[in-house]
Every structure is written in structure tokens, then in C-alpha cells.
N, C-alpha and C positions, 0 to 999 in steps of 0.2 A: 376550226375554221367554220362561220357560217354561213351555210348558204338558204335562200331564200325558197320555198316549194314554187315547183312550178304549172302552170294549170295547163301547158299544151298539151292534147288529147294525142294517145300512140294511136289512134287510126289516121289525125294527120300527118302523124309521122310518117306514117306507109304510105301515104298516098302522094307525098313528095319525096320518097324515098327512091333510089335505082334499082335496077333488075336484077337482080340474085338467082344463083341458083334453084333450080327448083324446088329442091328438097330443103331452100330455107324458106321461100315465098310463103307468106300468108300465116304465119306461127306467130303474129302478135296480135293479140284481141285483147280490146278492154286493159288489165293490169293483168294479164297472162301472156305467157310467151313458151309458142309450142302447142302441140295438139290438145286442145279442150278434152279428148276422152283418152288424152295419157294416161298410165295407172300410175304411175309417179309424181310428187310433186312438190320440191323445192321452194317454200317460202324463203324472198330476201327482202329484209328492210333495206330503203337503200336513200341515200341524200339523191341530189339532183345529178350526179354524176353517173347518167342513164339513160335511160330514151328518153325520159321527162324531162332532158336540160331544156335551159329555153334558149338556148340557141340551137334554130335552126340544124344547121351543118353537124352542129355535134351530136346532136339526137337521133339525127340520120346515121349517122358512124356508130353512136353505141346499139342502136336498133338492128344495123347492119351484124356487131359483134354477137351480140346475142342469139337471134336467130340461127347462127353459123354454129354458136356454142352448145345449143339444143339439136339442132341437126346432128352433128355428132356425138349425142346421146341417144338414141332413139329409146322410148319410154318414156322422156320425163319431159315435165312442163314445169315453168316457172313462174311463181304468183310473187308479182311485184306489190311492196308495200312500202308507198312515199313515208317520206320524214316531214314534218313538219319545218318553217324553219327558225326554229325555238332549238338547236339541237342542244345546247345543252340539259333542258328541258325532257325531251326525245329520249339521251342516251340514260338520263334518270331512269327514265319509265322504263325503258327497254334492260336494265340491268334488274330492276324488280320485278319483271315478267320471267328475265331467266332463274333469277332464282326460287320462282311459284310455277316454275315447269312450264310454263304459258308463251314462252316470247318464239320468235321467227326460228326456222332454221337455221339460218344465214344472214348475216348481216354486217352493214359497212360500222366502224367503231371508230368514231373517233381517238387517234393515238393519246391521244389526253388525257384520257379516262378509261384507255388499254389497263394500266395494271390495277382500277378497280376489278375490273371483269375479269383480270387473272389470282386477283386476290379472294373473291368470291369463290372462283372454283366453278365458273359454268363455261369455258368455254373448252372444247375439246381441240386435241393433237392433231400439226397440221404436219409433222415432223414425217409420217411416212409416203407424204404428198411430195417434199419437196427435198430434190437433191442436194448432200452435202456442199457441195461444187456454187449451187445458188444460192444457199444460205452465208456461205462463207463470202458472196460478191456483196451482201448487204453492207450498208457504212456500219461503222461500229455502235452509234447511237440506236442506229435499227433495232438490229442483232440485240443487241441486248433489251429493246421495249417488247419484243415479240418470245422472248426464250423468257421460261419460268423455272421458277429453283430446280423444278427436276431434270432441265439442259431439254425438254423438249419445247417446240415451238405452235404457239397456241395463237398465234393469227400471222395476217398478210400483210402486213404493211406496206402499200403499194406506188403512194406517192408522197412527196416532201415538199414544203420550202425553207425559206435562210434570209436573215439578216444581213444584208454587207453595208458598202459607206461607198455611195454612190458621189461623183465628183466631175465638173467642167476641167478637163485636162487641160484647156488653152489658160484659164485662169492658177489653177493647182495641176503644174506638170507631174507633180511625184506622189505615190500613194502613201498617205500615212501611216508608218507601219505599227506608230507607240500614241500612246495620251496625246504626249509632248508633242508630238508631229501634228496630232490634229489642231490642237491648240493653234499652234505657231499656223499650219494650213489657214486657219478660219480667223486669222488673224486679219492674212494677210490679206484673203478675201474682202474683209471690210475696208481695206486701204481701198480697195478696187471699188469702193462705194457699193458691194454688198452688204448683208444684214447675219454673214458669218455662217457655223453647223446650223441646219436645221434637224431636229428630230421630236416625237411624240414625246409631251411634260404634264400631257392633262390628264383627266378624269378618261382613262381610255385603258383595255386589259394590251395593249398595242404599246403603254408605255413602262407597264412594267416587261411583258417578253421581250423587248429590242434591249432595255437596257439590262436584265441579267447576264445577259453574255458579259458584259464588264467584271460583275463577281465570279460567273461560273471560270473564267479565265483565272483569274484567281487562283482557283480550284475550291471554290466556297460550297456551301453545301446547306439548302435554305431548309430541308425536314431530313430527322432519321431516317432510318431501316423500318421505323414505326408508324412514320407521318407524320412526329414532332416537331413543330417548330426549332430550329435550334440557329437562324441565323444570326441572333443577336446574342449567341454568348459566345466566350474566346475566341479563339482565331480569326471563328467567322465573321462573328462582329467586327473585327478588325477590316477585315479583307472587303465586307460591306462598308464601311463606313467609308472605307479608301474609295468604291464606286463610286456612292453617291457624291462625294466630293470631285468625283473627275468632272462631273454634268454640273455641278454648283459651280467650280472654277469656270467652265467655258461660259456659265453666262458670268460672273461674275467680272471677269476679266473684259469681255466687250465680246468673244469669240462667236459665241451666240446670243441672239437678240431673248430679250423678256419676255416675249409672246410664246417661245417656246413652251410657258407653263400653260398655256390655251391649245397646245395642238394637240388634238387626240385623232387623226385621219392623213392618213398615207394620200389622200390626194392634194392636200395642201402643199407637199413636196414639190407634187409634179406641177400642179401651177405655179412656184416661185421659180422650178426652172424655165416654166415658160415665159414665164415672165422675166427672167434676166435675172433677179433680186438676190438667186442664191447659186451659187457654186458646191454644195457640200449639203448632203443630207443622210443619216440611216432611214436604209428602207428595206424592200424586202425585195426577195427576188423577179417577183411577176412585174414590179414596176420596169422594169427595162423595155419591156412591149409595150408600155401604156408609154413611154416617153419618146419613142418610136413613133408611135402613132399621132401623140399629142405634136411635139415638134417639128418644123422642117428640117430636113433632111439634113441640110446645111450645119443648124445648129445642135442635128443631136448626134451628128459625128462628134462632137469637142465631147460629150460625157462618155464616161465609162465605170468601170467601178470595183472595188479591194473589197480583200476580206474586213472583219472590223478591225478595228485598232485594237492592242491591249496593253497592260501597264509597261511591259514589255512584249520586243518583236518578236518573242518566242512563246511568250502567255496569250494563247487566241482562241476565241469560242464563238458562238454566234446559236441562234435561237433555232428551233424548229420544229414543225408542226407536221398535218399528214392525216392521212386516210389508213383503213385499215379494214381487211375483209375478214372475218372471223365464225366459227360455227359454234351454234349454240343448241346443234341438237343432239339425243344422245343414240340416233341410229346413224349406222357407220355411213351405211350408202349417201346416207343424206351428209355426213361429214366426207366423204372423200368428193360428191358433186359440189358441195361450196368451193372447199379446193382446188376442186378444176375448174371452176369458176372464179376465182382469185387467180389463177394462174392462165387459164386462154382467155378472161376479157381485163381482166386488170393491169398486171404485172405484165408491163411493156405496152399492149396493144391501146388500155386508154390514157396511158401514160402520153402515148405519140398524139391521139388524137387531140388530147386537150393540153398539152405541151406543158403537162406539168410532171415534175424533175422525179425520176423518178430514186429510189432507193436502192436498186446495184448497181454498185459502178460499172459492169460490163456492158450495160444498156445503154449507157451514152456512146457506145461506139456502134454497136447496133441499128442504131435507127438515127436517119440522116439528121432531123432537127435537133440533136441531140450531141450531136458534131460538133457544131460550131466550136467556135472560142471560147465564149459568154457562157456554154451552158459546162465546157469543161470547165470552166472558173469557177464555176458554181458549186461542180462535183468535188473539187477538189476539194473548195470551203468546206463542205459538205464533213470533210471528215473528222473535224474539230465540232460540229454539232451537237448543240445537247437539246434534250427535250424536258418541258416542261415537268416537274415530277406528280403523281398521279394519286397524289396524297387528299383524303377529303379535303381536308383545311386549307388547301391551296387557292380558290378563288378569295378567299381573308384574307391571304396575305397578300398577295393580288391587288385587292382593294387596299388594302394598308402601304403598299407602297406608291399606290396611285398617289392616296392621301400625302406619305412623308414627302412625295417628290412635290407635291404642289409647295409644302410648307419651306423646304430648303430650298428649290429653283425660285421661289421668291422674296427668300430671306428671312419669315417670318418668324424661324425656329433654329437653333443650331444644328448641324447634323447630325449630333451625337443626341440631343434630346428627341427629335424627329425619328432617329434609327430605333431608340427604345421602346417609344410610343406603340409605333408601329408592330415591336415584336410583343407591347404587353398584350395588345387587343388580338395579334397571331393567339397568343396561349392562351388566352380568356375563349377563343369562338373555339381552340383546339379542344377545352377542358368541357365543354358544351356538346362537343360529336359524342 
């Protein structure tokens, strides 16, 4: 996920910040936090998700956590170092720092390019930080991004999101639980003079993650155990071509409109719902507050919204993404304070603040915004989850399914000639790493 760096200054933080205990008051200076003449000191690279957010209230709240978090370390200070927001740029650089001995202590890792950094072999054991009891609450897609062949676990994965098929209930009473249902749903939507599913067909990394949940469902499988290409030969091939044909038939058939091969932005969604135009779109989890916010009240009671559909009601998968706190040093003290550092400011506390979903199921009952209906629906999807896999070659194929989908959602190619394409330039960029 990227976010953008943010320029507000941590002394404005504090100075619209509230009164704290004493023993946290005044431990932020500059890009430190905690006493300037600590003998200890904690470098963390970190995204926006920090006191540098640029929202307001939330920079308050993680300035708030931290300070608290050093307070109960007495010695150590911590030297914050922003991300640019190029992250995938960022996690490049910061994986070739660790393995030249050079990079952060500590640092946020995007889950994406988790298992470069556990294939490298630089980032150390969080396994005697964290109880079996909360490793075992993790979703299963977690659990297994964060544990490495040797069964121990080398970072924190702290927050998630998810894919589902968001829907006007007054127009589509029932949730589509197969293809065939969505189809016939987006059907019937356009009798209603809408313009049918709406989801990402363009030049966007947005429309290849939404739609692999169709193959991962399946049980497809786009690289080896090595990082090989291998979605375009048997089965898989198979199971892929059967995807992309689900998304060709709904425009094809009328289901969805031909502009679908132009959407590459999840806000187009939310304005066709506000605009009346669409009934039925994939989107991702944060969009429920943004159609909240965007809609009156009136008309955003009619939406709600399903796990994805899949070729059948028992075949279901859906996308996901996420944060990750992980150490990169090789002194211990400095690996079990990352750890406590993933674990008092992460894991749960800014999971609450910025309501984003977090990764053990026991925390949705924990903490009240987390209650609701909407976010237990969420958890539950959650457990069919897969994540992208963390193979170099993966932004190629990426790009190559951006391309086939442009070619079949508008007809220009057949699916089966579109699928191979796709996987010859996969193994031409794979033969090239």
C-alpha cells in the first residue's frame, strides 16, 4: 500500500497534543522520541503510520502511544526515520542496506516484499517476544507470511485489508454467492437502468490484486516454491483462463459496461454509487467509511456487502495487503525493543486508532470499533485471504495481467492467446532476474 510522506513537524504535534502523564511529557524532539541523553537508541524506519500522519488526531494518538512506549523503557530513545512515498522504491533500498549491514534497526515492511527479507536472511526472531496463544489468533494467510521454514516468526504483521463485492440491497436483495449469481445480479441491475458490476480493467496494480482472488479461489498458483512463473502451464493455465473468462463474459454479456477496461481507481466506485448509476462493485474494505461519509444517510443504509463470489459457493478467496514491523538488527536488546514496539504501539493500539483491520481475530472483540457487524464480516472474509506472493518477478506479471485484461475486456485478443502472452513476457523478465 502507498502512502504519501508527510511534512507536519512532531513539535506541532506536541503543541496540539493533550496532557500526559509526566513521565511522558516532552520525550518528542525533532525525529526522536525520548530523552536526547538516553544511552540507548532504537532506529525505526517507519511509513506515515506515526506521528508524521497528516492527519491531525492521528498523530496526536501515535505521539501519544509512543511517548508511553519509551516511558516504559527507561534508557532508550527512538530515532524516527520517514519513508519516502515511492515505497516500493524505499523497501528496495532498505532490503540492500540490510544485507550491507547498514539499514535501521527496526523497521515497518511492507507484507509484500516480507518474504524477500526472509529469503535474504536479515531479519531476526520475533518468536520469543510473542506468545503461542497470539501467534495462533493470527488469520491463517498471516501466520504463514510471518513464520519461516525454520517454524520461527521474523516479523509483526499488524494490519490488513480485503477485497469484497459491495452491493445496493434495495436493488440486489441477495448476496451473490457464485459467477453465475453475480452475473444474473448485474443483470438485472441494468433492467433497473444501471450500467451493471463495476470493478478495476485498467492499467492499475488494483486490477490485477482484486481480480486474483478469482484464480486464487480456484486454488491456482501464479510462481513456485522458486519464484517461477508457472501460471500458464496445466492446471493452472486452466483455472486462469477460466478467471479471466468470468470478467470477459460480465462485459460481454451486457453485465458490466466497457469502460470497465478504463477503471484503474476505487474512487470511481464510490462516485457511481453516489451517483445512483451502479448497484454492484469490488472494492476493498476501507471503502465502507468513505461511502458513509460520501452518501446521505438515507441512501447508504440500502448498501452493504459479501465476501467475493467464486466459481462455486464453497470456492472463495479475496486479496490482501498490510503492514509489517520487523528487526533488522543483530543486537538482541535492540531486537526484543522492536518487539515491544510492534507489540505496545502496533498490534491492537494503532490498529484502533486508524481503524484499520487488524490480523488476530481476538482483537475484533477487544476493542469496540471492532465490534461492529461490518468489521466482523470483514474478519470472517479475512480467513480465506491470500496475499500477494513475494516473488521478484511478481510486479511483471502484474503488469502483464494489467496488459491481458486490457486485451480480452475489450475483445481485441482471445483469452487463451492473451493468457500465453502474458505468461511468455512472465518468463522472459523471470529469465532476466
Amino acid at each position: 500500500m502507498t502512502r504519501s510522506a508527510c511534512r507536519l513537524s512532531l513539535a506541532a504535534v506536541l503543541a496540539a497534543s493533550v496532557a500526559l502523564p509526566a513521565m511522558a511529557q516532552n520525550t518528542i524532539t525533532g525525529d526522536t522520541v525520548g530523552p536526547a541523553n538516553a544511552p540507548k537508541t532504537l532506529t525505526f524506519r517507519m511509513t506515515t503510520d506515526g506521528p508524521r500522519n497528516n492527519d491531525p488526531d492521528v498523530a496526536e494518538g501515535y505521539g501519544k502511544l509512543f511517548r508511553e512506549y519509551v516511558a516504559r523503557h527507561p534508557g532508550w530513545k527512538v530515532e524516527l526515520q520517514m519513508m519516502s512515498g515511492d515505497i516500493g522504491q524505499e523497501q528496495a533500498r532498505m532490503l540492500e542496506q540490510a544485507k550491507s549491514g547498514n539499514a535501521p534497526d527496526c523497521a515497518a515492511v511492507d507484507s509484500f516484499v516480507l518474504p524477500l527479507f526472509k529469503k535474504a536472511g536479515v531479519l531476526q526472531s520475533f518468536s520469543p517476544y510473542f506468545k503461542k496463544e497470539e501467534i495462533e489468533q493470527l488469520f491463517p494467510f498471516i501466520r504463514e507470511g510471518i513464520t519461516g521454514t525454520d517454524g520461527q516468526i521474523y516479523a509483526w504483521w499488524w494490519s490488513t485489508d480485503l477485497r469484497v463485492l459491495y452491493r445496493n440491497k434495495k436493488v440486489i436483495a441477495e448476496a451473490p454467492q457464485t459467477w453465475d449469481d453475480t452475473r444474473k445480479a448485474a443483470l438485472a441491475s441494468v433492467k433497473e437502468g444501471m450500467e451493471g458490476i463495476l470493478f478495476n480493467g485498467g492499467r492499475f496494480e488494483g486490477t490485477t490484486f482484486d481480480w486474483l482472488a478469482n484464480f486464487w479461489a480456484q486454488g491456482g498458483k501464479l510462481v513456485d516454491d522458486a519464484g517461477k512463473p508457472i501460471f500458464g502451464e496445466g492446471e493452472n493455465r486452466a483455472k486462469f483462463i477460466k478467471a479471466v473468462n468470468y470478467y470477459r463474459d460480465l462485459v460481454e454479456s451486457g453485465a458490466a459496461p466497457k469502460r470497465v477496461a478504463t477503471i484503474g481507481n476505487y474512487d470511481d466506485f464510490n462516485a457511481a454509487a453516489a451517483a445512483g448509476t451502479t448497484a454492484l462493485f469490488v472494492g476493498g474494505n476501507w471503502q465502507l467509511a468513505q461511502l458513509k461519509s460520501t452518501l446521505e444517510a438515507e441512501d447508504f443504509a440500502n448498501w452493504t456487502f459479501s465476501m467475493l463470489p467464486g466459481p462455486t459457493g464453497a470456492e472463495r478467496s479475496t486479496g490482501t495487503g498490510g503492514w509489517t514491523v520487523a528487526s533488522l538488527s543483530k543486537d538482541p536488546a535492540k531486537v526484543e525493543m522492536c518487539a515491544n514496539l510492534a507489540r505496545e504501539i502496533y498490534m491492537g493500539p494503532a490498529n484502533a486508532l486508524q481503524e484499520q483491520l487488524p490480523t488476530r481475530a481476538d482483537l475484533y472483540d477487544k476493542y469496540p470499533v471492532f465490534a461492529t457487524e461490518a468489521n466482523k464480516a470483514f474478519a470472517a472474509a479475512l480467513k480465506v485471504g491470500q496475499a500477494r506472493p513475494g516473488a521478484p518477478v511478481y510486479p511483471e506479471i502484474s503488469n502483464q495481467i494489467q496488459i491481458m485484461m486490457g486485451k480480452v475486456l475489450t475483445g481485441s485478443q482471445p483469452t487463451e492467446a492473451a493468457v500465453d502472452d502474458a505468461f511468455k513476457a512472465s518468463m522472459d523478465a523471470f529469465k532476466r532476474l
